[in-house]
C-alpha positions in Angstrom: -45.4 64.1 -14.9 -43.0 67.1 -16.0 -43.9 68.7 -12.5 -46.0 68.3 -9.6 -48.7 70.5 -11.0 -48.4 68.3 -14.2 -51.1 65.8 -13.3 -53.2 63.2 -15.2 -56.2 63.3 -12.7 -59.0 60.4 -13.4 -62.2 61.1 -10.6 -64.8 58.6 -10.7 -68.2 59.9 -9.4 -71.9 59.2 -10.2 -72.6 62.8 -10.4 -70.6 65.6 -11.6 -71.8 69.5 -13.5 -74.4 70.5 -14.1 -75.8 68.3 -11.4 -76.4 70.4 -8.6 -76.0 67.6 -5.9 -73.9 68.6 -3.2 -71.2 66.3 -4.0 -71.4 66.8 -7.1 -70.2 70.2 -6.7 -68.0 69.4 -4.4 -65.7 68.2 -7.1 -66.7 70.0 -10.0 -65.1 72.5 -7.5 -62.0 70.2 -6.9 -61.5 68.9 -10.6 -61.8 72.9 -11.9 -59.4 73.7 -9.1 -57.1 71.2 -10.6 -57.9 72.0 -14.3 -56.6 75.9 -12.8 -53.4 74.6 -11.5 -51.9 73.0 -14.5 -53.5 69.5 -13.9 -55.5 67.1 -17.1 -58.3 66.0 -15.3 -61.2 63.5 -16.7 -64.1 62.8 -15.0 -66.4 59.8 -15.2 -69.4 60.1 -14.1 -73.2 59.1 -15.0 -75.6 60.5 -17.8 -78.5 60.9 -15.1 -79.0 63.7 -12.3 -79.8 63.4 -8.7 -83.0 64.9 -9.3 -83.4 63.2 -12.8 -84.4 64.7 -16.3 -83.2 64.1 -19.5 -79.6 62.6 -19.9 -76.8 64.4 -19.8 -74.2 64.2 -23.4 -71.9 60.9 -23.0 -69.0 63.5 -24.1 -68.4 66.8 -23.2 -66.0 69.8 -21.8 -66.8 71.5 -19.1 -64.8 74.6 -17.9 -61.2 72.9 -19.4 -61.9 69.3 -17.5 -63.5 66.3 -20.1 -66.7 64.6 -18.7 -67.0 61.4 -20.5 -70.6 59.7 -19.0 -71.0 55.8 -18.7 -74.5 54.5 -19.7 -76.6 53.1 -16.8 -80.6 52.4 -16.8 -82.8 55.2 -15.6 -85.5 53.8 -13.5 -85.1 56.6 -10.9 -85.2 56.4 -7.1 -88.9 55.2 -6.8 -88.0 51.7 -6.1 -85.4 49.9 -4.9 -84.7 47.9 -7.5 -84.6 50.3 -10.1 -82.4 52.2 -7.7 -80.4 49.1 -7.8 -80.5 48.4 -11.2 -79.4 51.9 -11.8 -76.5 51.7 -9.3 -75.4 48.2 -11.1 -75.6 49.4 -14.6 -73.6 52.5 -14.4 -70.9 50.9 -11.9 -70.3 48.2 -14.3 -70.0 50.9 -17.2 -67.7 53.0 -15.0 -65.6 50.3 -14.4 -64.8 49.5 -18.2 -64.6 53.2 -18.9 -61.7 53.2 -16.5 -60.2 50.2 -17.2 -59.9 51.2 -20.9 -59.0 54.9 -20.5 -55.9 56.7 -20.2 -53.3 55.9 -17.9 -53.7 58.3 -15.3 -51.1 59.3 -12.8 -53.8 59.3 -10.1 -57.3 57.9 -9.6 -59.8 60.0 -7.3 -62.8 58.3 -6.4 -66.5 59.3 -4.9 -67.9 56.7 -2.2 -71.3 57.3 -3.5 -72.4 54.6 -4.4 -70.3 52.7 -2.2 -69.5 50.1 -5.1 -67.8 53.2 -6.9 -64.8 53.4 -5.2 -64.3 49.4 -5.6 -64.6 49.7 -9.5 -62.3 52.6 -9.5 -59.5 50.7 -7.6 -59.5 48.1 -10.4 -59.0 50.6 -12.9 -56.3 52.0 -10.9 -54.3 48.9 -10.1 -54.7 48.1 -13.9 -52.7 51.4 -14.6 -50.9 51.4 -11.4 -51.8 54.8 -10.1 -52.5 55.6 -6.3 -56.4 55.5 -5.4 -57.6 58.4 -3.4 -60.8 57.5 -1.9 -63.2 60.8 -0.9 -65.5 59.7 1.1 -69.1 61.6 1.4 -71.2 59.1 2.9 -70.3 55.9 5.1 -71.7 53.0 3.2 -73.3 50.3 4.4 -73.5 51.2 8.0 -76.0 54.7 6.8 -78.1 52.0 5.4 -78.3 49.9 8.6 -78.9 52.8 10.2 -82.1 54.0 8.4 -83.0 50.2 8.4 -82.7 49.7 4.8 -80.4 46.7 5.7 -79.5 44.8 9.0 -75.9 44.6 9.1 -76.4 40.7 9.6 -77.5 40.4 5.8 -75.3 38.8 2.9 -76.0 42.5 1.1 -74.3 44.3 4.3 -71.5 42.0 5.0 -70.6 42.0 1.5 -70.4 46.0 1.1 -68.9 46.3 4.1 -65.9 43.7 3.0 -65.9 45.4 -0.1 -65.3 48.8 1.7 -62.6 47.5 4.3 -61.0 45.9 0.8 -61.7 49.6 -0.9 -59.9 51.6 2.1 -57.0 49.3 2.0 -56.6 49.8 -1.8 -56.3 53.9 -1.3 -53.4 55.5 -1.0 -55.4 58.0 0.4 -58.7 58.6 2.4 -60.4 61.6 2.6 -63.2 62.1 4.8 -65.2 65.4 5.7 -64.4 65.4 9.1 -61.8 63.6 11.7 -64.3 61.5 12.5 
């Protein structure tokens, strides 16, 4: 980068504008901030919305930062495995988007779905830019604690590995609160 306001930003989210989830506008926020202060910012995020609705375009600018959406099914959040399947789809299609776009010089990623930030390391280490991991929701233990999952499953243990992996990839955490 010619300067520290110079920055090729990649953020990896399943939601970003118009959604109006609340994480999704926390960084809309963020990535227009950046766009404001000099920064190239991409976003790649999903074609759906948290409420769902039509799909969004697979390309598009939006207030100076580029959107490009992966493809993922749409069953919707009736069942879980079209949740699931959902989830799968667009992670895997997130993951090859990043893998294959530019080199950025930094690699911001959602924890929502907690597989997100996983993908997103990949593509970083393949560029080798620092991952920042922002994350909204703490995955799996939310789940065990609805009892959606018992955290002596295969499905637990295995998210949770791939979270402690995840967190020891980042350069950077960023939670929304000290605890």
């Amino acid at each position: 980068p010619e300067s520290s306001s110079d920055m090729r930003v990649t953020a990896v989210s399943l939601f970003y504008a118009p959604d109006m989830a609340a994480g999704s506008q926390l960084l809309t926020e963020l990535c227009e901030d950046l766009v404001t202060a000099g920064d190239e910012v991409t976003v790649i995020c999903g074609r759906g919305t948290y409420l769902g609705g039509e799909p969004l375009p697979a390309r598009e600018t939006i207030n100076g930062v580029r959107v490009e959406r992966a493809w993922a099914t749409s069953f919707g959040k009736s069942t879980i495995v079209g949740r699931l399947s959902d989830y799968g789809s667009f992670w895997a299609s997130s993951i090859a988007k990043g893998l294959f776009a530019s080199s950025p010089d930094v690699m911001l990623a959602v924890s929502f779905p907690p597989m997100i930030a996983a993908g997103a390391a990949l593509a970083a280490r393949r560029h080798g830019a620092p991952l920042v991991t922002w994350v909204q929701d703490v995955y799996p233990e939310l789940a065990a604690r609805f009892g959606l999952m018992s955290e002596r499953s295969v499905g637990y243990r295995a998210l949770r590995g791939l979270q402690r992996m995840t967190h020891a990839a980042s350069a950077r955490t960023v939670a929304i609160s000290e605890g």
